[in-house]
N, CA, C and O atoms as a CHARMM CRD file, in Angstrom:
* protein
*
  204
    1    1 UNK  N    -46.88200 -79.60700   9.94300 PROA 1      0.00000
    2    1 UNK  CA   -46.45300 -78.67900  10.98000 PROA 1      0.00000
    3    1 UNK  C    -46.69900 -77.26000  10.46100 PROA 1      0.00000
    4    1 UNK  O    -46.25600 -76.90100   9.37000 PROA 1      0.00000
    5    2 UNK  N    -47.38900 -76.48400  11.23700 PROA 2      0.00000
    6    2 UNK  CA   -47.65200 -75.28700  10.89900 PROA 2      0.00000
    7    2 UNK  C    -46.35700 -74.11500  10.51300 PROA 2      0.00000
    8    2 UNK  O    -45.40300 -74.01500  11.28500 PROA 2      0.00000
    9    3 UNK  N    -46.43100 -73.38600   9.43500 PROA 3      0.00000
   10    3 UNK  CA   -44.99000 -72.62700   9.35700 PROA 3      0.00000
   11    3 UNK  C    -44.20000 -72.11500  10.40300 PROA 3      0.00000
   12    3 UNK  O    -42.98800 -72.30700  10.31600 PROA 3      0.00000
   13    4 UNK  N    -44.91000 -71.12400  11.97200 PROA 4      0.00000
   14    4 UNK  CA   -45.04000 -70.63100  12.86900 PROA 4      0.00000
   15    4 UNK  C    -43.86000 -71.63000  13.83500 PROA 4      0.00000
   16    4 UNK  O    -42.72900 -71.31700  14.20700 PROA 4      0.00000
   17    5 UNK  N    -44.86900 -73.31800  14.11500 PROA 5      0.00000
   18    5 UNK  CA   -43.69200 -74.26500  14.75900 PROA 5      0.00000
   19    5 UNK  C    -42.44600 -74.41700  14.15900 PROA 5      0.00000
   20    5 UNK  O    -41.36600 -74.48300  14.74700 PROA 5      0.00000
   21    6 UNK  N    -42.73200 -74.49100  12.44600 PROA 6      0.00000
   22    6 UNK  CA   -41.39200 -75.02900  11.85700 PROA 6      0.00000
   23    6 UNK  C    -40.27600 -74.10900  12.15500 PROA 6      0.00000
   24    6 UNK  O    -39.12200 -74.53100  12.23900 PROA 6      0.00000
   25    7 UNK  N    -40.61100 -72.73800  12.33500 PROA 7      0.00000
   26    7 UNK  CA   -39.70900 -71.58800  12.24100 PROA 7      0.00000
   27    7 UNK  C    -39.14300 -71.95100  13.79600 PROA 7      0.00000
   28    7 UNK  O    -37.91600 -71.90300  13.87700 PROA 7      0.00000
   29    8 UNK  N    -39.84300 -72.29800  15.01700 PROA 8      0.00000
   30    8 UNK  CA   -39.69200 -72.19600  16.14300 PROA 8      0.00000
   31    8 UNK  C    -38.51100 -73.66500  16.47900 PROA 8      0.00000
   32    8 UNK  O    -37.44800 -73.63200  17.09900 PROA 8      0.00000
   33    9 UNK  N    -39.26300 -74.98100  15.73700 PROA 9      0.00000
   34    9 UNK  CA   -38.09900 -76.08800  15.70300 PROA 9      0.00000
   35    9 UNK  C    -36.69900 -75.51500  14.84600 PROA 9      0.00000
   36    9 UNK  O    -35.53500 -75.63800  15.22700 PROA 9      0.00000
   37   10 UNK  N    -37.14800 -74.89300  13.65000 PROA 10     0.00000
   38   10 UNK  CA   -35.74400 -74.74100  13.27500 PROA 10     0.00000
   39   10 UNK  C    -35.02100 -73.96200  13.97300 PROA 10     0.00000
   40   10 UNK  O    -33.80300 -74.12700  13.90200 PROA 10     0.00000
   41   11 UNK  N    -35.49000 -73.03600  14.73000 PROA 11     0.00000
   42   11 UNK  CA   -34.73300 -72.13300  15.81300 PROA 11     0.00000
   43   11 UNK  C    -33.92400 -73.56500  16.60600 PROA 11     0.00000
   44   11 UNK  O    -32.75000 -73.92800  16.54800 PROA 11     0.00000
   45   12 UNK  N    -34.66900 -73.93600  17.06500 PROA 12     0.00000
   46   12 UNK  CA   -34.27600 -75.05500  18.04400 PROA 12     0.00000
   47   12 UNK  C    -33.34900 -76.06200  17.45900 PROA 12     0.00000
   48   12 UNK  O    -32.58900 -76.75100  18.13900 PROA 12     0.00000
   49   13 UNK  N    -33.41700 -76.09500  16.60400 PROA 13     0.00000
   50   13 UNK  CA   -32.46500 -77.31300  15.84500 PROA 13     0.00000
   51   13 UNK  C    -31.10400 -76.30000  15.79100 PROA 13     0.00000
   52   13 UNK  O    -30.07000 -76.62400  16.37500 PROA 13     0.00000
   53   14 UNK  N    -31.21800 -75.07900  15.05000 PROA 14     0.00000
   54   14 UNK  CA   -29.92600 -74.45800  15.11100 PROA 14     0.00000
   55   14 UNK  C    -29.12200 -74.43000  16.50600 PROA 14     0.00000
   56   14 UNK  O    -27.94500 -74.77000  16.62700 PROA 14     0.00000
   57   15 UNK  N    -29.91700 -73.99200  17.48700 PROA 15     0.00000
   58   15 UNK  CA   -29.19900 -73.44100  18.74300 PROA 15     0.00000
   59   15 UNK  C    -28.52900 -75.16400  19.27300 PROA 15     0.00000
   60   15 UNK  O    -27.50300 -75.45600  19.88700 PROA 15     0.00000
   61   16 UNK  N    -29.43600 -75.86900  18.81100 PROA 16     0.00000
   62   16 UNK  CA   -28.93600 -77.47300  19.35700 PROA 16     0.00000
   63   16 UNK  C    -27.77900 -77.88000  18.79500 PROA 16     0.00000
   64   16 UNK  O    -26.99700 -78.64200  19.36400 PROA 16     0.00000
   65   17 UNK  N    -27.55300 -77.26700  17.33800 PROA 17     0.00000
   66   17 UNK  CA   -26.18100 -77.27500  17.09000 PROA 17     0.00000
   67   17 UNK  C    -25.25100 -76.18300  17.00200 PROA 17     0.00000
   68   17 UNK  O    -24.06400 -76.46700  16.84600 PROA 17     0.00000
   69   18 UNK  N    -25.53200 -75.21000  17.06100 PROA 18     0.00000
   70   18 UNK  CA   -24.48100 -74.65400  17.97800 PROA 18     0.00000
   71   18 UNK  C    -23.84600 -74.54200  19.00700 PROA 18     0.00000
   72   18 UNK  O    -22.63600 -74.38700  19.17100 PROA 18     0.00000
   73   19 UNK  N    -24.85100 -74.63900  19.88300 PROA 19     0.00000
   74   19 UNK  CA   -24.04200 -75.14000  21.08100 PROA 19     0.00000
   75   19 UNK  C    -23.24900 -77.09600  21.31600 PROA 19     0.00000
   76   19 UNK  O    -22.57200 -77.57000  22.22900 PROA 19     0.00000
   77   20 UNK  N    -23.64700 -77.55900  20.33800 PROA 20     0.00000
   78   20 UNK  CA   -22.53700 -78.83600  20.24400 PROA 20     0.00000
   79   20 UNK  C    -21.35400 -78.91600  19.54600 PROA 20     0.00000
   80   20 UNK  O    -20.40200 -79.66700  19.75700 PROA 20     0.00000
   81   21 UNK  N    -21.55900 -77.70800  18.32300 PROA 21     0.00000
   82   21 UNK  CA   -20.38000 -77.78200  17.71400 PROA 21     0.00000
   83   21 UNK  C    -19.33600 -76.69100  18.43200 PROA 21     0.00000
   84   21 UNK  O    -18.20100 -76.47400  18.00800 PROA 21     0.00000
   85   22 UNK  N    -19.94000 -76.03900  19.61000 PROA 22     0.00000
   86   22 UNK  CA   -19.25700 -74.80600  19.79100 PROA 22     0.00000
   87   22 UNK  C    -18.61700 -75.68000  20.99100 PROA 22     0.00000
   88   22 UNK  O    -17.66300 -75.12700  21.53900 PROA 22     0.00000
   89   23 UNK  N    -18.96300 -76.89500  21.47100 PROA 23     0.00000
   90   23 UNK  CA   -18.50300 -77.80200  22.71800 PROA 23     0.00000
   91   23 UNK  C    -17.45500 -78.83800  22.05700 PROA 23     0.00000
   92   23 UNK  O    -16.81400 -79.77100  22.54200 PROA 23     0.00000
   93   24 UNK  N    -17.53000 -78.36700  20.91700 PROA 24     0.00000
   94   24 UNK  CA   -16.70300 -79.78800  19.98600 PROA 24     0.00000
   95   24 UNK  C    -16.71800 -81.17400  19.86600 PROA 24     0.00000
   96   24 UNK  O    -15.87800 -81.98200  19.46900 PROA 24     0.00000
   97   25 UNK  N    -18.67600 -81.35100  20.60500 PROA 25     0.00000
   98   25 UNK  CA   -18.90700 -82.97500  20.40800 PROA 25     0.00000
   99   25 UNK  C    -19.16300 -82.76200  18.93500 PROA 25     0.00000
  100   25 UNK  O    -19.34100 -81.74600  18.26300 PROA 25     0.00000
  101   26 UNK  N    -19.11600 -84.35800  18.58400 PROA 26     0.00000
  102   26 UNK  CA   -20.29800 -84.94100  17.47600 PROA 26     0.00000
  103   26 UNK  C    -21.70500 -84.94700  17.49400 PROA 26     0.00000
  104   26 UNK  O    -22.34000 -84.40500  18.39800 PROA 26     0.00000
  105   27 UNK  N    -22.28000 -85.59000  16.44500 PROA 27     0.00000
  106   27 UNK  CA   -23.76200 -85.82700  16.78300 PROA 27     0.00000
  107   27 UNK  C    -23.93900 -87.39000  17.72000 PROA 27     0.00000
  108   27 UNK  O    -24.85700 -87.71000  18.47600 PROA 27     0.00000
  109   28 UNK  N    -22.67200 -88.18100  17.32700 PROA 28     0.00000
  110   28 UNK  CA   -22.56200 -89.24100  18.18300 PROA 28     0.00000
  111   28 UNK  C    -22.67300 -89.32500  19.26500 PROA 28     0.00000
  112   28 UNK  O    -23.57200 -89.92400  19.85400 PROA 28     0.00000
  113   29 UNK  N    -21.49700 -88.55500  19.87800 PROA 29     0.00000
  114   29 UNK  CA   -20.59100 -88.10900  21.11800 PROA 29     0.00000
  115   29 UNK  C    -22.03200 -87.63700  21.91300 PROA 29     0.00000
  116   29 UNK  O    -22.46200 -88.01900  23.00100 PROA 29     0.00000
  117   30 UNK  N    -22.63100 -86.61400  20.90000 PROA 30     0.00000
  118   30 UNK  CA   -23.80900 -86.03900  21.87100 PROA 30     0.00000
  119   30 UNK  C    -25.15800 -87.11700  22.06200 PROA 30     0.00000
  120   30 UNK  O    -25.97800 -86.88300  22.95000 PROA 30     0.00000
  121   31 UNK  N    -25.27000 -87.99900  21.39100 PROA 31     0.00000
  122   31 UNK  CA   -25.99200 -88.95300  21.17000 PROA 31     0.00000
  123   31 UNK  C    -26.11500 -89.74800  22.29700 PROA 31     0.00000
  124   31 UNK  O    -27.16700 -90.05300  22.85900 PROA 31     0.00000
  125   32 UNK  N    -24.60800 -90.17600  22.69800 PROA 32     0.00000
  126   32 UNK  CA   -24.24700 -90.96800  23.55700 PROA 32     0.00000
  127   32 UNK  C    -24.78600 -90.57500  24.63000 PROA 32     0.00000
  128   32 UNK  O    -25.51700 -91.29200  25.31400 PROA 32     0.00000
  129   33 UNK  N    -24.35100 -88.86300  25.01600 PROA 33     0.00000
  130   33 UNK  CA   -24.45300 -88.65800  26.69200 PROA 33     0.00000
  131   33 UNK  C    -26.07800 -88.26200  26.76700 PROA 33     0.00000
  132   33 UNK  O    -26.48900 -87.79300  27.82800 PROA 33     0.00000
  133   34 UNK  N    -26.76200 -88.39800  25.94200 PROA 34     0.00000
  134   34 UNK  CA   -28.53200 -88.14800  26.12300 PROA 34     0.00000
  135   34 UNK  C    -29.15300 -89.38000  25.78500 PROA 34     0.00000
  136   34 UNK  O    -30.30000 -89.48500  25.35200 PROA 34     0.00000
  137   35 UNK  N    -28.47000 -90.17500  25.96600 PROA 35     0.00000
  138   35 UNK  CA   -28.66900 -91.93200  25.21100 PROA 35     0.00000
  139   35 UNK  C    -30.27800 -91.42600  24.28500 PROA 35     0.00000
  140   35 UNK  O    -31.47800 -91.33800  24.54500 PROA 35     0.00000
  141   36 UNK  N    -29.42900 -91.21500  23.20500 PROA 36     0.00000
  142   36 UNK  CA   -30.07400 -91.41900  21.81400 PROA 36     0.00000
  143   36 UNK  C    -29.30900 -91.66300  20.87800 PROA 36     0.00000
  144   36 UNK  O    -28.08800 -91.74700  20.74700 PROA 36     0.00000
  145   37 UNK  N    -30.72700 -91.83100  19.84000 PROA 37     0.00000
  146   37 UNK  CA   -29.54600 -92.77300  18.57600 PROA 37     0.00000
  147   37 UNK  C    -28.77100 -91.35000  17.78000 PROA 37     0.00000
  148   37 UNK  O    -28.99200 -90.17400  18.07000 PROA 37     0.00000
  149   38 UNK  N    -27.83800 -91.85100  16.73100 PROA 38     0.00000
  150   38 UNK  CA   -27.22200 -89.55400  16.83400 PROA 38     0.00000
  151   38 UNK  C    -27.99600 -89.22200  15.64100 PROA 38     0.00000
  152   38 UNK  O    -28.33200 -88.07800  15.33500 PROA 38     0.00000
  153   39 UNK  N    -28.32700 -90.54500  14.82500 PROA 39     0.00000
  154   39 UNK  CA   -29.56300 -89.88800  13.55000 PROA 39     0.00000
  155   39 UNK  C    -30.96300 -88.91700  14.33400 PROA 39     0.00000
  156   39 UNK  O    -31.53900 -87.93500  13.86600 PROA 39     0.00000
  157   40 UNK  N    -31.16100 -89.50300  15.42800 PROA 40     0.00000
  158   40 UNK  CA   -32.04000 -88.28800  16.44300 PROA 40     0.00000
  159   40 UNK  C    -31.80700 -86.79400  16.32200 PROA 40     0.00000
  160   40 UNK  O    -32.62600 -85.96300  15.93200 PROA 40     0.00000
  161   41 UNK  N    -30.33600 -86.54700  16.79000 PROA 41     0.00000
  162   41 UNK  CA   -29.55200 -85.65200  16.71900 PROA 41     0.00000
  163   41 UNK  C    -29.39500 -84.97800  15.59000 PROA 41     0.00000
  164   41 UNK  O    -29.24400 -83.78000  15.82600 PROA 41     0.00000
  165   42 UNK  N    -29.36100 -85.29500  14.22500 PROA 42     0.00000
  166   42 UNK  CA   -28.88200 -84.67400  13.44500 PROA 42     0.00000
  167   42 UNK  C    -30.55200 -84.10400  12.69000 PROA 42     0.00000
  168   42 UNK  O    -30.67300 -83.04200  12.07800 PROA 42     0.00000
  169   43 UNK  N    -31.99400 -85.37700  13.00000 PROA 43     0.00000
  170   43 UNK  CA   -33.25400 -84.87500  12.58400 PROA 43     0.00000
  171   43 UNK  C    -33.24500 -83.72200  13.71700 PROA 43     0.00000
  172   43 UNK  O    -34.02500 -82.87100  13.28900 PROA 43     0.00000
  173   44 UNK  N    -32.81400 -83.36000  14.76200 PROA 44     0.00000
  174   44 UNK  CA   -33.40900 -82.52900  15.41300 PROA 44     0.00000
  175   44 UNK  C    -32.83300 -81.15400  15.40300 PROA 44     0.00000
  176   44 UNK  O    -33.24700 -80.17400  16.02400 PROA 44     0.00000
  177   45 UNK  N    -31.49600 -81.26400  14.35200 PROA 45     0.00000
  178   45 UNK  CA   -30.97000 -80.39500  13.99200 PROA 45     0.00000
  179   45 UNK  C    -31.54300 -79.24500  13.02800 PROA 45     0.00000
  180   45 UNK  O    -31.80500 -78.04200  13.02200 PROA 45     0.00000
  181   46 UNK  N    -31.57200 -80.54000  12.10900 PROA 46     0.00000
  182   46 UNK  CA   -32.16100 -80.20800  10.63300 PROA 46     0.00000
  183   46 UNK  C    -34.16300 -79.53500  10.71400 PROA 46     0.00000
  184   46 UNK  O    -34.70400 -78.95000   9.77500 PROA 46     0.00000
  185   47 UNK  N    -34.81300 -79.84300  11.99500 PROA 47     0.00000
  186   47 UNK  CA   -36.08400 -79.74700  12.58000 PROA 47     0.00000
  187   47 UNK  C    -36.63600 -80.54300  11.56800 PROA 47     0.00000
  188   47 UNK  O    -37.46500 -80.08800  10.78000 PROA 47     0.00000
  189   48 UNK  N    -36.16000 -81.92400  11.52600 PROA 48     0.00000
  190   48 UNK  CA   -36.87600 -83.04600  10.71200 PROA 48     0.00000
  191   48 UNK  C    -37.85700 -83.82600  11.69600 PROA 48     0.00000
  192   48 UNK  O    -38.76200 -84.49700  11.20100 PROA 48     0.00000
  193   49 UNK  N    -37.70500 -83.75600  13.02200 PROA 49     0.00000
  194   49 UNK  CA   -38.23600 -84.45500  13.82100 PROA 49     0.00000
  195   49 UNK  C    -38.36400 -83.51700  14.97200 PROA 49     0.00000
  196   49 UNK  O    -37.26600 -82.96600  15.04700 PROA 49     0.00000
  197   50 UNK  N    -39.12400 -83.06700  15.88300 PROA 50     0.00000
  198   50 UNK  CA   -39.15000 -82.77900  17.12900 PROA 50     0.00000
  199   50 UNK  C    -39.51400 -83.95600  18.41200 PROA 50     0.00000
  200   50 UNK  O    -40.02800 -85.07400  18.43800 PROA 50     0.00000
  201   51 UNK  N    -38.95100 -83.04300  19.38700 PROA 51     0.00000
  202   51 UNK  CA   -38.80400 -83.86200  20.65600 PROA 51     0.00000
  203   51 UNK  C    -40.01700 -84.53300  20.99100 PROA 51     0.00000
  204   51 UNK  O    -40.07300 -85.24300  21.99500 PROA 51     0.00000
């Protein structure tokens, strides 16, 4: 992944958890209501994985 995307997923991974922890789900909880698995959730946090 080019540095440019990585900077742009990790943007995206942060704001994805901020706004869940600022809602007071889990990565579960949030897992659940987007039916995904929450290890999804937490690579897409970390910008280990994109969408």
């Amino acid at each position: 992944m080019a540095n440019q995307d990585r900077s742009r997923w990790s943007q995206f991974g942060a704001e994805v958890q901020r706004l869940r922890a600022s809602s007071g789900m889990t990565q579960r909880q949030l897992a659940g209501r987007l039916t995904m698995h929450y290890t999804m959730i937490g690579k897409l946090e970390r910008a280990e994985r994109t969408p």
